[in-house]
N, CA, C and O atoms as a CHARMM CRD file, in Angstrom:
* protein
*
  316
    1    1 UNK  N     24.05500  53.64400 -58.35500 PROA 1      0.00000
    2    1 UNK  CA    22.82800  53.87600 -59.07300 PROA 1      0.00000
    3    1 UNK  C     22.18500  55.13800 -58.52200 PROA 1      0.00000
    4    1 UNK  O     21.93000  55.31500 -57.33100 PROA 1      0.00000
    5    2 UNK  N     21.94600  56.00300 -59.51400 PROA 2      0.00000
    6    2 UNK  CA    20.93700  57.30000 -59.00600 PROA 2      0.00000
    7    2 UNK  C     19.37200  57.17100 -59.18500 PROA 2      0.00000
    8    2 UNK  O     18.82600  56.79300 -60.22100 PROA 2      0.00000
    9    3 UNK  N     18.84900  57.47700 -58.22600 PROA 3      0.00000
   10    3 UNK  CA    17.25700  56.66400 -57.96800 PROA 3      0.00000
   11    3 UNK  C     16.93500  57.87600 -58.88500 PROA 3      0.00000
   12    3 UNK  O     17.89700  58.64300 -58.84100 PROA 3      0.00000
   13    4 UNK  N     16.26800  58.19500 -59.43800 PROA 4      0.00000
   14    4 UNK  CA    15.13400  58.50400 -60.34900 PROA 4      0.00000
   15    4 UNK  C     13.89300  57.64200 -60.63400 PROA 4      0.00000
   16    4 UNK  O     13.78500  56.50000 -60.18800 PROA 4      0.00000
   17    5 UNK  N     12.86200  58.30100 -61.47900 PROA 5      0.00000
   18    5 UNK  CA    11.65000  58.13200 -61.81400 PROA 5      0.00000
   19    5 UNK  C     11.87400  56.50200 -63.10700 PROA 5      0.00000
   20    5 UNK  O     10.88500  55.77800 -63.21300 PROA 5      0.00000
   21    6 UNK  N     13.12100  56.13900 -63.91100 PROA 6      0.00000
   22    6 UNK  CA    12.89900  55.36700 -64.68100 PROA 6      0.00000
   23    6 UNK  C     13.59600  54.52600 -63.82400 PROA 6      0.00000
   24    6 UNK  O     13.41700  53.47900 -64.44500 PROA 6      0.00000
   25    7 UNK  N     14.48900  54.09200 -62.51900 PROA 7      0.00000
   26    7 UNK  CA    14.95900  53.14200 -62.28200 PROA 7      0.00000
   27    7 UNK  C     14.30100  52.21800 -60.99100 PROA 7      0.00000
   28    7 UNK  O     14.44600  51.04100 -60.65900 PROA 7      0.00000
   29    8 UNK  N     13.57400  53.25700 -60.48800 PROA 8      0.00000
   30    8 UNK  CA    12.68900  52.82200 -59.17400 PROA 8      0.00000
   31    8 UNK  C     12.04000  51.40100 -59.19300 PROA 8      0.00000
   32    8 UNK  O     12.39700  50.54800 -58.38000 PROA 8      0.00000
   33    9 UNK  N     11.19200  51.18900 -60.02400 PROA 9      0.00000
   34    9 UNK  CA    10.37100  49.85200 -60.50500 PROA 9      0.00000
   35    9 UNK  C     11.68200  48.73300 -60.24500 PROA 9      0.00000
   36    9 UNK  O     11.40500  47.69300 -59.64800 PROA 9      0.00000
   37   10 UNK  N     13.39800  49.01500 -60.79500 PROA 10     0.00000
   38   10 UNK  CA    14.17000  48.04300 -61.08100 PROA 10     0.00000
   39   10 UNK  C     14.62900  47.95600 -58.88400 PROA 10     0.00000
   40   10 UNK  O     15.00700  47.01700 -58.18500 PROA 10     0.00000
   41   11 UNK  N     14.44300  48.85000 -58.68400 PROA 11     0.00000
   42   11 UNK  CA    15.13700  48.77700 -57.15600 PROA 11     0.00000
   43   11 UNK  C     14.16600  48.40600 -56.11100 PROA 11     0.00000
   44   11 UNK  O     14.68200  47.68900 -55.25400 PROA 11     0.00000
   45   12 UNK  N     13.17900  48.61500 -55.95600 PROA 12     0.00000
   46   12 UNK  CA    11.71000  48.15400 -55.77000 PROA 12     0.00000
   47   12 UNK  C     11.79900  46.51200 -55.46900 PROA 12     0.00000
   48   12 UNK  O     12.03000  45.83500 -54.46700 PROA 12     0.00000
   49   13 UNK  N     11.43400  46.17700 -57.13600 PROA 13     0.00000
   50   13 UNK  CA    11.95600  44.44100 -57.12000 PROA 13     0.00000
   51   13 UNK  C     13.03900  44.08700 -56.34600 PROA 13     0.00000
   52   13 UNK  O     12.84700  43.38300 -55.35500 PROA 13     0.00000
   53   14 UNK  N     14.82600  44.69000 -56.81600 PROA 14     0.00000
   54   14 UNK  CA    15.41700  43.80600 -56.37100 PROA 14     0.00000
   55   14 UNK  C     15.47800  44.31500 -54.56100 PROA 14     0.00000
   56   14 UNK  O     16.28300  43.83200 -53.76600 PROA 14     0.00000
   57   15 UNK  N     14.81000  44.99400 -54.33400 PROA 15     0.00000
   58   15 UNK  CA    15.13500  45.13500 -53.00800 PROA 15     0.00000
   59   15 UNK  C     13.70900  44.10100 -52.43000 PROA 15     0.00000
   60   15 UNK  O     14.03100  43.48600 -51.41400 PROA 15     0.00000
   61   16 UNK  N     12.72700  43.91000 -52.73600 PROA 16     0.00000
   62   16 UNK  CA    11.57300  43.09000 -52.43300 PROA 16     0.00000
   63   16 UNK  C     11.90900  41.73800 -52.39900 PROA 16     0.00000
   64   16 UNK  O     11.64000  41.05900 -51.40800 PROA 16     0.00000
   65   17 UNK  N     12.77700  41.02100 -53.92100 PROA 17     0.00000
   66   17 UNK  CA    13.09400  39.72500 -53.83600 PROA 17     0.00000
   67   17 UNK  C     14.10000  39.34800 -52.62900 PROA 17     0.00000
   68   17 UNK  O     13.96000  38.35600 -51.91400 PROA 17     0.00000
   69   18 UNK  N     15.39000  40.53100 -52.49100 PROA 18     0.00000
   70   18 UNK  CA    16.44000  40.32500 -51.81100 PROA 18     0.00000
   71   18 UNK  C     15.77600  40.04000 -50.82000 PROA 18     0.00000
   72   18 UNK  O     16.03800  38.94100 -50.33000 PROA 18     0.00000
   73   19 UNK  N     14.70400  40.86100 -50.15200 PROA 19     0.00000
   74   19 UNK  CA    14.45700  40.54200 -48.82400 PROA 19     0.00000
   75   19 UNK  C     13.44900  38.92300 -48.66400 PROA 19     0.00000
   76   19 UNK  O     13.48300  37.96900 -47.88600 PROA 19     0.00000
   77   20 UNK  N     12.72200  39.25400 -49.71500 PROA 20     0.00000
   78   20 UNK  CA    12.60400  37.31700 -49.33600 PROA 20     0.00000
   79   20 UNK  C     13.13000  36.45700 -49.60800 PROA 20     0.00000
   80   20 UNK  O     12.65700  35.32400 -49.51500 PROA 20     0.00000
   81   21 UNK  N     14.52200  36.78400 -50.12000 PROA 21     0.00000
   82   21 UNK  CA    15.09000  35.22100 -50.59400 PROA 21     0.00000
   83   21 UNK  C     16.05400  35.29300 -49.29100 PROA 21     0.00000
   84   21 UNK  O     16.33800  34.16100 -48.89900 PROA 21     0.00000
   85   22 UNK  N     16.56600  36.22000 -48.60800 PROA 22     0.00000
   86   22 UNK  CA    17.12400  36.45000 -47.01100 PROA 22     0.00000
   87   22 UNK  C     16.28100  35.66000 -45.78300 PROA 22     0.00000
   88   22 UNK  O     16.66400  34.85100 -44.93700 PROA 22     0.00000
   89   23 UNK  N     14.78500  36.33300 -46.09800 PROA 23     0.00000
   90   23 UNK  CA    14.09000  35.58300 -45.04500 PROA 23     0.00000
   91   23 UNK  C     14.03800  34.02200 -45.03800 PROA 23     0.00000
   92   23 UNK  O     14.17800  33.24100 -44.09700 PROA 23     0.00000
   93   24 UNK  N     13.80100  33.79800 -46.33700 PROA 24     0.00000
   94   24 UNK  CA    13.54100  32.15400 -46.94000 PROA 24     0.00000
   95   24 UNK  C     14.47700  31.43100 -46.65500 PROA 24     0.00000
   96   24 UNK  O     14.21900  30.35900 -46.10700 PROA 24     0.00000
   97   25 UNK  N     16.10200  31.85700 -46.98700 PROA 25     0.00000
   98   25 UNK  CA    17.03600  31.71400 -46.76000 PROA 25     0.00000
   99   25 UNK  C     17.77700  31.05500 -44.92400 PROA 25     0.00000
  100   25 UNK  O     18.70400  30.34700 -44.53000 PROA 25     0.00000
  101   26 UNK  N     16.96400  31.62800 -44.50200 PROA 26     0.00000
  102   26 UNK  CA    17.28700  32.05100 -43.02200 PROA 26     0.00000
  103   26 UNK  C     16.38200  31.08200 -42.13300 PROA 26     0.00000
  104   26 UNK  O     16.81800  30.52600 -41.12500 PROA 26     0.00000
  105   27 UNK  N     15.19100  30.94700 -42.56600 PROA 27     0.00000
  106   27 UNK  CA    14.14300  29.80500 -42.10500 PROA 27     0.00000
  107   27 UNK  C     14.99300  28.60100 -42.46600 PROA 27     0.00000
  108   27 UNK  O     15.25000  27.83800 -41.53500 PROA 27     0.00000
  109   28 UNK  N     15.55300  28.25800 -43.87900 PROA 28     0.00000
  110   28 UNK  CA    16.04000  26.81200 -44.16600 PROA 28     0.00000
  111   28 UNK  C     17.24800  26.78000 -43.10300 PROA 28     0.00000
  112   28 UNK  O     17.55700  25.84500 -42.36500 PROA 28     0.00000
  113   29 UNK  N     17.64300  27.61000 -43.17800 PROA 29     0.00000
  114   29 UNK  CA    19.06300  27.26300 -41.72200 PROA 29     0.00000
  115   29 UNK  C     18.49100  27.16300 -40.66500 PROA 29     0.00000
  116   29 UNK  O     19.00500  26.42700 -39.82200 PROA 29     0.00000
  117   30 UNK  N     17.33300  27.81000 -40.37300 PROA 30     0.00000
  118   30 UNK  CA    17.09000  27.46600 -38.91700 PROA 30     0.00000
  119   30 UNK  C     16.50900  26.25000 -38.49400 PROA 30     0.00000
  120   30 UNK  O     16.52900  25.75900 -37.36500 PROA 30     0.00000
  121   31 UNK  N     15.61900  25.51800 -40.26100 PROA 31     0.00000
  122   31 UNK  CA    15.53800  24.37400 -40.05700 PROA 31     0.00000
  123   31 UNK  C     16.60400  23.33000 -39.83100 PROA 31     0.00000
  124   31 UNK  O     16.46600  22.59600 -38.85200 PROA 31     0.00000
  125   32 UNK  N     17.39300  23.21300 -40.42400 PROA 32     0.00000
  126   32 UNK  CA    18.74600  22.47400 -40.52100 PROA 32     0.00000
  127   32 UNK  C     19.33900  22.51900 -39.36000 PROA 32     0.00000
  128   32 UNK  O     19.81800  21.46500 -38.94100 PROA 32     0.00000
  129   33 UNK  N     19.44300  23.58200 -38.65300 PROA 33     0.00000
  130   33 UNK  CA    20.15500  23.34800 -37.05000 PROA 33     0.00000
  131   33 UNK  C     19.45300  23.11900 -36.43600 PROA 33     0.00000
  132   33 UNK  O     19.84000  22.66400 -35.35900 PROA 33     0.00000
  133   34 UNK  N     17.74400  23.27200 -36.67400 PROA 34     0.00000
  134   34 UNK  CA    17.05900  23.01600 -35.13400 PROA 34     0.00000
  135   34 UNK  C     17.01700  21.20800 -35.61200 PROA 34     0.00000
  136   34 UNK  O     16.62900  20.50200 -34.68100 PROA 34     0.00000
  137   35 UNK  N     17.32300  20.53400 -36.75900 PROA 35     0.00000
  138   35 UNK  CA    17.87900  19.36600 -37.09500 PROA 35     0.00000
  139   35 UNK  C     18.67700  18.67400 -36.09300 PROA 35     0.00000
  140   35 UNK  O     18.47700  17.77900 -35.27200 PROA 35     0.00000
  141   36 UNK  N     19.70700  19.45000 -36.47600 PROA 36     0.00000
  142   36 UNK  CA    21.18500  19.17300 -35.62100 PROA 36     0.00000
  143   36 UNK  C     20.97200  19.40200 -34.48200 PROA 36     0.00000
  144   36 UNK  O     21.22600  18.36400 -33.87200 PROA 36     0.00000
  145   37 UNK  N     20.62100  20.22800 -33.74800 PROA 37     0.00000
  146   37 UNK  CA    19.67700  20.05700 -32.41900 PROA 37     0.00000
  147   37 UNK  C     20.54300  21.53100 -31.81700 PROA 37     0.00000
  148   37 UNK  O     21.12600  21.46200 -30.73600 PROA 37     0.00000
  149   38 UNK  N     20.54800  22.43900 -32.38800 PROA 38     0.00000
  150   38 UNK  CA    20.63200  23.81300 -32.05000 PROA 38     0.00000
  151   38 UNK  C     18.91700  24.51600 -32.36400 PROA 38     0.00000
  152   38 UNK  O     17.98200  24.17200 -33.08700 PROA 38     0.00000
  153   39 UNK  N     19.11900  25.50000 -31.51700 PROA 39     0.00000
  154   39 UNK  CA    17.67700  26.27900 -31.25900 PROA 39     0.00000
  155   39 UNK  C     17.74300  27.42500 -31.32200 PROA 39     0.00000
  156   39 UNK  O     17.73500  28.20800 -30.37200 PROA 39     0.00000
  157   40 UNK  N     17.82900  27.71200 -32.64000 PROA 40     0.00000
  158   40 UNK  CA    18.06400  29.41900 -33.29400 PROA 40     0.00000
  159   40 UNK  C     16.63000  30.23400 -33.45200 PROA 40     0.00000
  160   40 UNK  O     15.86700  30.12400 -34.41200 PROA 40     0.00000
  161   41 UNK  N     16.51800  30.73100 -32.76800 PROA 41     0.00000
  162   41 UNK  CA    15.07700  31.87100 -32.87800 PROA 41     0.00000
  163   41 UNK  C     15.49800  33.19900 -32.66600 PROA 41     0.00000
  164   41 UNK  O     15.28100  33.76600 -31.59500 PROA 41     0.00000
  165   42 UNK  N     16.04800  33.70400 -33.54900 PROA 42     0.00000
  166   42 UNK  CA    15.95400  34.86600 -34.15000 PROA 42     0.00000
  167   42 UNK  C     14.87000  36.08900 -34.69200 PROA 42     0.00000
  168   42 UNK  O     15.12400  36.99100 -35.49000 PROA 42     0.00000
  169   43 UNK  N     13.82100  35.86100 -34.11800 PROA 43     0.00000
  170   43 UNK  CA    12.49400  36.61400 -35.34100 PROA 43     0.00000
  171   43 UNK  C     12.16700  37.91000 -34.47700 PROA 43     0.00000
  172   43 UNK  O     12.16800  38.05000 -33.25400 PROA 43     0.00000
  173   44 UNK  N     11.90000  38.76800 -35.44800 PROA 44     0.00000
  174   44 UNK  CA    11.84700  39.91200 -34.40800 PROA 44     0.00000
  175   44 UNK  C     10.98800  40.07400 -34.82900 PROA 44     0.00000
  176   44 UNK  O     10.90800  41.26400 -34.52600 PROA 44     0.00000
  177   45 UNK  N      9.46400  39.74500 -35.75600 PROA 45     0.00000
  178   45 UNK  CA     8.34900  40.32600 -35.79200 PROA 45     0.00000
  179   45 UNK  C      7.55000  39.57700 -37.05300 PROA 45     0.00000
  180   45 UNK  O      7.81500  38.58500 -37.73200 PROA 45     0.00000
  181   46 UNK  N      6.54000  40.44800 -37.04000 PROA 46     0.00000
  182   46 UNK  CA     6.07900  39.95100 -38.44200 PROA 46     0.00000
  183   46 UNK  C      5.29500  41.70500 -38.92100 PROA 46     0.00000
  184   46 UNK  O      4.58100  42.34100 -38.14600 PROA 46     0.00000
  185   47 UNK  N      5.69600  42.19900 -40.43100 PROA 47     0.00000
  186   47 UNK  CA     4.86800  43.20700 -41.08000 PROA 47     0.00000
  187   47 UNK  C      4.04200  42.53500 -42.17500 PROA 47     0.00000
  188   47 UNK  O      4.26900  41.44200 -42.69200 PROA 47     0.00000
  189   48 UNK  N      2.91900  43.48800 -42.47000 PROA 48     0.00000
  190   48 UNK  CA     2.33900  42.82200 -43.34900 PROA 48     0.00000
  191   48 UNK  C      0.82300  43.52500 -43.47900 PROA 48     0.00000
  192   48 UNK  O      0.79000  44.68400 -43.06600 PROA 48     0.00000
  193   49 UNK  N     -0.18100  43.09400 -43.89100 PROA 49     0.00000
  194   49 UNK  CA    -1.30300  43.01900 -44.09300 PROA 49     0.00000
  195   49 UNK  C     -2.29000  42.08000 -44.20200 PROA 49     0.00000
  196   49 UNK  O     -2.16400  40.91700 -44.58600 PROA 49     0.00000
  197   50 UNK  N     -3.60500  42.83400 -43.72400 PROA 50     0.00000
  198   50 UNK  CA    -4.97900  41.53600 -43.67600 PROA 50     0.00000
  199   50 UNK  C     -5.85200  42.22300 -44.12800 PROA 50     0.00000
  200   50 UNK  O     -6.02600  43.26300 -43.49400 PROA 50     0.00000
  201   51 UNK  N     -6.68200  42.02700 -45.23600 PROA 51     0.00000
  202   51 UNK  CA    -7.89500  42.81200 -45.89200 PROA 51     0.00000
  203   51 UNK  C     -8.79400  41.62100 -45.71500 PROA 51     0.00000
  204   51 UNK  O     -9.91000  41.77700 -46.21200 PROA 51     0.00000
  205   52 UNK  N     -8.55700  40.38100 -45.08000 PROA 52     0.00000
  206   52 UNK  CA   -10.16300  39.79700 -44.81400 PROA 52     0.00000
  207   52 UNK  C    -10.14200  38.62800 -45.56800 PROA 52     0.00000
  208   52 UNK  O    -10.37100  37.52200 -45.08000 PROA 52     0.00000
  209   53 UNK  N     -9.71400  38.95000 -47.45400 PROA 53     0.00000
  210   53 UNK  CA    -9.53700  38.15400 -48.15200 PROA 53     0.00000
  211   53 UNK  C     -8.19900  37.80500 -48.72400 PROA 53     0.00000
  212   53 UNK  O     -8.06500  36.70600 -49.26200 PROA 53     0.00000
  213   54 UNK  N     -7.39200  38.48000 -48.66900 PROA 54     0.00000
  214   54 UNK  CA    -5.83600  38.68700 -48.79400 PROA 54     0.00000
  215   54 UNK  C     -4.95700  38.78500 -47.87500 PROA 54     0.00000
  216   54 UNK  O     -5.18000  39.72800 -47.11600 PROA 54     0.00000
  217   55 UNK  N     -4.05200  38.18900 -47.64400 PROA 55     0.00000
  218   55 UNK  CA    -3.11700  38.20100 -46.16200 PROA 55     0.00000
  219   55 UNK  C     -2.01400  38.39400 -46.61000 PROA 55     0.00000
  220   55 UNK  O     -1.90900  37.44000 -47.38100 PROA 55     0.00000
  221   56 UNK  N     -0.94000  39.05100 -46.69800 PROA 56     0.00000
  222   56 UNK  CA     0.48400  39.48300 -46.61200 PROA 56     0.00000
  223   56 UNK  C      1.01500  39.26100 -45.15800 PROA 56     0.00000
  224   56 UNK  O      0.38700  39.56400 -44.14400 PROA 56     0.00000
  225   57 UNK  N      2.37200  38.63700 -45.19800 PROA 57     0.00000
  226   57 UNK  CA     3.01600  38.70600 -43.58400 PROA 57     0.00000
  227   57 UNK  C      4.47000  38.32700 -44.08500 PROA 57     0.00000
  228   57 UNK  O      4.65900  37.35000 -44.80900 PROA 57     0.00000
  229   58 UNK  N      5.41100  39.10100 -43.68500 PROA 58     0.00000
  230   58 UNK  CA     6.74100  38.84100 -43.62700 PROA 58     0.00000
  231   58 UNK  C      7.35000  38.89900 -42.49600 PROA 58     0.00000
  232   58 UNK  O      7.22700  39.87700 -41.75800 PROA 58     0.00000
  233   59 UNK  N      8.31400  37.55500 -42.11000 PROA 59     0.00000
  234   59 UNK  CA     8.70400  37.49100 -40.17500 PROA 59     0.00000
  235   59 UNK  C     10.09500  38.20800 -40.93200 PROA 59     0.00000
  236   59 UNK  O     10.59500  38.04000 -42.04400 PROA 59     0.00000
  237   60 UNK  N     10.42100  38.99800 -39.88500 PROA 60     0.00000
  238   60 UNK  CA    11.74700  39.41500 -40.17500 PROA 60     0.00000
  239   60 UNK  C     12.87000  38.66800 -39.43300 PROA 60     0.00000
  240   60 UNK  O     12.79500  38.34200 -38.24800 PROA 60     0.00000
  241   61 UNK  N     13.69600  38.48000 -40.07000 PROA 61     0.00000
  242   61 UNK  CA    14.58400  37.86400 -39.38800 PROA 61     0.00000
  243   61 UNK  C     16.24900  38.26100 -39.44900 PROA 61     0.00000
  244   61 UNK  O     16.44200  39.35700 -39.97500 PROA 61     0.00000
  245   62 UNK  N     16.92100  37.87000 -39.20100 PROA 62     0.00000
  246   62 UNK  CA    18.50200  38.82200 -39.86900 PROA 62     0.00000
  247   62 UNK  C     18.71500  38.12100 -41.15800 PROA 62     0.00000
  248   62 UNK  O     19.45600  38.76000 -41.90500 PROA 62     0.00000
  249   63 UNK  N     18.33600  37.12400 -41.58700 PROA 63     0.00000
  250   63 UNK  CA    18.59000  36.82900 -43.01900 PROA 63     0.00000
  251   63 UNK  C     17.29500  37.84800 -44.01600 PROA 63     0.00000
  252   63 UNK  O     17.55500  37.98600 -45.21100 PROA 63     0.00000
  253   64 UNK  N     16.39500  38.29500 -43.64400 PROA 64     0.00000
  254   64 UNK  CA    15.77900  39.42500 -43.95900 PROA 64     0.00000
  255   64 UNK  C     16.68900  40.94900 -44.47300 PROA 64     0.00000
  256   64 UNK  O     16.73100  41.72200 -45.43100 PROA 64     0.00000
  257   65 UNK  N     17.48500  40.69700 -42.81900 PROA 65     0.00000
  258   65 UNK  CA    18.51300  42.20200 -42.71300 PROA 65     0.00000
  259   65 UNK  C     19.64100  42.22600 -44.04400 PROA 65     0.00000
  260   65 UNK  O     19.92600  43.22400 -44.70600 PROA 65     0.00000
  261   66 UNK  N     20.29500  40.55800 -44.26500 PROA 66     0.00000
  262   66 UNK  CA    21.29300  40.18400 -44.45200 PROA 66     0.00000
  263   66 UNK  C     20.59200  40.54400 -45.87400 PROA 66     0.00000
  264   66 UNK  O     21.18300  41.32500 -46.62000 PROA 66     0.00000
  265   67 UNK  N     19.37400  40.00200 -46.25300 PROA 67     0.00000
  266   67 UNK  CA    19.09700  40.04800 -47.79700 PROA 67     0.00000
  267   67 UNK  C     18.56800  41.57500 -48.27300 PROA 67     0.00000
  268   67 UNK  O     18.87000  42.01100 -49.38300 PROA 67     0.00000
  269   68 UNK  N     17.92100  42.18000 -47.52100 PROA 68     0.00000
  270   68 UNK  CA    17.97800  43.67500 -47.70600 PROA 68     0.00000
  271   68 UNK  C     19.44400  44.37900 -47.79100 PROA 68     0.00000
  272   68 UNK  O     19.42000  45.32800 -48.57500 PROA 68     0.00000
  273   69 UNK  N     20.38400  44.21600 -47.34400 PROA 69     0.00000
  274   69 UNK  CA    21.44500  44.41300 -47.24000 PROA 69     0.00000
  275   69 UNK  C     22.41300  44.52500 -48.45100 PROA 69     0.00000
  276   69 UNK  O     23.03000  45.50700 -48.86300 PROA 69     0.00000
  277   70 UNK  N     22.35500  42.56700 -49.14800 PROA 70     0.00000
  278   70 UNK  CA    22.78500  42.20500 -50.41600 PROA 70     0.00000
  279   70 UNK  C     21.94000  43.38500 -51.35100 PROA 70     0.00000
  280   70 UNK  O     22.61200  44.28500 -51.85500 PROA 70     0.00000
  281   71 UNK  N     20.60500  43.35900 -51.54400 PROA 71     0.00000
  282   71 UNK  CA    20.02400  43.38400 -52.62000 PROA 71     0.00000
  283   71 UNK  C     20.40400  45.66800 -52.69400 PROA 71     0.00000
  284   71 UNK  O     20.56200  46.30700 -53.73300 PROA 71     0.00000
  285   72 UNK  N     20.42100  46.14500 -51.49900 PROA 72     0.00000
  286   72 UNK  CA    21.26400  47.14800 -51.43500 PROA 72     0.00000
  287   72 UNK  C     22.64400  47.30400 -52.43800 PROA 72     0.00000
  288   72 UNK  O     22.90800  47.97300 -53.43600 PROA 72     0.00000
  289   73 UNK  N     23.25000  46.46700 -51.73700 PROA 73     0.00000
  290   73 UNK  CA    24.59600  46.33200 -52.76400 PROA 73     0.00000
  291   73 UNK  C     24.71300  46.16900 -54.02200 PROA 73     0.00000
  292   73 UNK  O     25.54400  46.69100 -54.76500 PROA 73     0.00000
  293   74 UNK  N     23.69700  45.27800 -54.33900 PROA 74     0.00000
  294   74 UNK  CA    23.47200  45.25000 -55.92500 PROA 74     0.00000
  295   74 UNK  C     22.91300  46.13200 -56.70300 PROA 74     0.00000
  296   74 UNK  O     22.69900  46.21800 -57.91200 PROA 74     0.00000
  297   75 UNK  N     22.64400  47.00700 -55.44400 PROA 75     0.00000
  298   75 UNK  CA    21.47800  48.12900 -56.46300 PROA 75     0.00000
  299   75 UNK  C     22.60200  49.13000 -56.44100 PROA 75     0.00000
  300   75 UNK  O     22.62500  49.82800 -57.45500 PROA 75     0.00000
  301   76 UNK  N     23.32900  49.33000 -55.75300 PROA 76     0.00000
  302   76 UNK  CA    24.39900  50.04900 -55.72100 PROA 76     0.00000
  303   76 UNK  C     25.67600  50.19000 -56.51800 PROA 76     0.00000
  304   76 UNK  O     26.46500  51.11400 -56.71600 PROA 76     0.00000
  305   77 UNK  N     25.58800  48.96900 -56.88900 PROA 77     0.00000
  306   77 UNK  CA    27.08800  48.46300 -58.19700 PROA 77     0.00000
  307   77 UNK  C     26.20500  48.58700 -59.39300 PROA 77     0.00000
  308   77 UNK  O     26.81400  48.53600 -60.46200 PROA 77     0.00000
  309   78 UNK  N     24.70500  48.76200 -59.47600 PROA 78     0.00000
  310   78 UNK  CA    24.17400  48.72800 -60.94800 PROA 78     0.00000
  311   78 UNK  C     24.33300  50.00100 -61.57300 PROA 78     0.00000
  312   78 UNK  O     23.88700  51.02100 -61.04800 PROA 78     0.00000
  313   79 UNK  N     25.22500  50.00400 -63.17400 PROA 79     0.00000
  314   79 UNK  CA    24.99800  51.59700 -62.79300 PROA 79     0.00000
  315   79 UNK  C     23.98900  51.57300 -64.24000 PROA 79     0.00000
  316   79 UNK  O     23.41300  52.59700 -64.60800 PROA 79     0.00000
């Protein structure tokens, strides 16, 4: 895919969803093993924003990396 001015909006999204359905993704496994009684803590941070009345926060995690990654690839095979 060649980034230009009409495809941006489409790479934007899928690179925004990829990365939270990675993070989201990545929390449910860590629930499930800290289940099974493994103790996966992986988080290397949190970005985001606070205006007071609005809060944004995303923990990054490698299913973050992993879903930025995918949603890369897909933007890459779109032509």
């Amino acid at each position: 895919m060649k980034f230009n001015k009409n495809n941006l909006p489409l790479f934007i999204q899928i690179f925004s969803l990829s990365a939270i359905v990675g993070t989201l993704s990545w929390a449910i496994i860590a629930i499930i093993l800290l289940r099974i009684g493994i103790d996966l803590s992986f988080v290397a941070g949190t970005i985001g924003f606070d205006v007071y009345i609005v809060s944004c926060v995303v923990r990054l995690n490698p299913g973050t990396l992993a879903g930025i990654a995918a949603g890369s690839f897909i933007c890459a095979k779109l032509q």
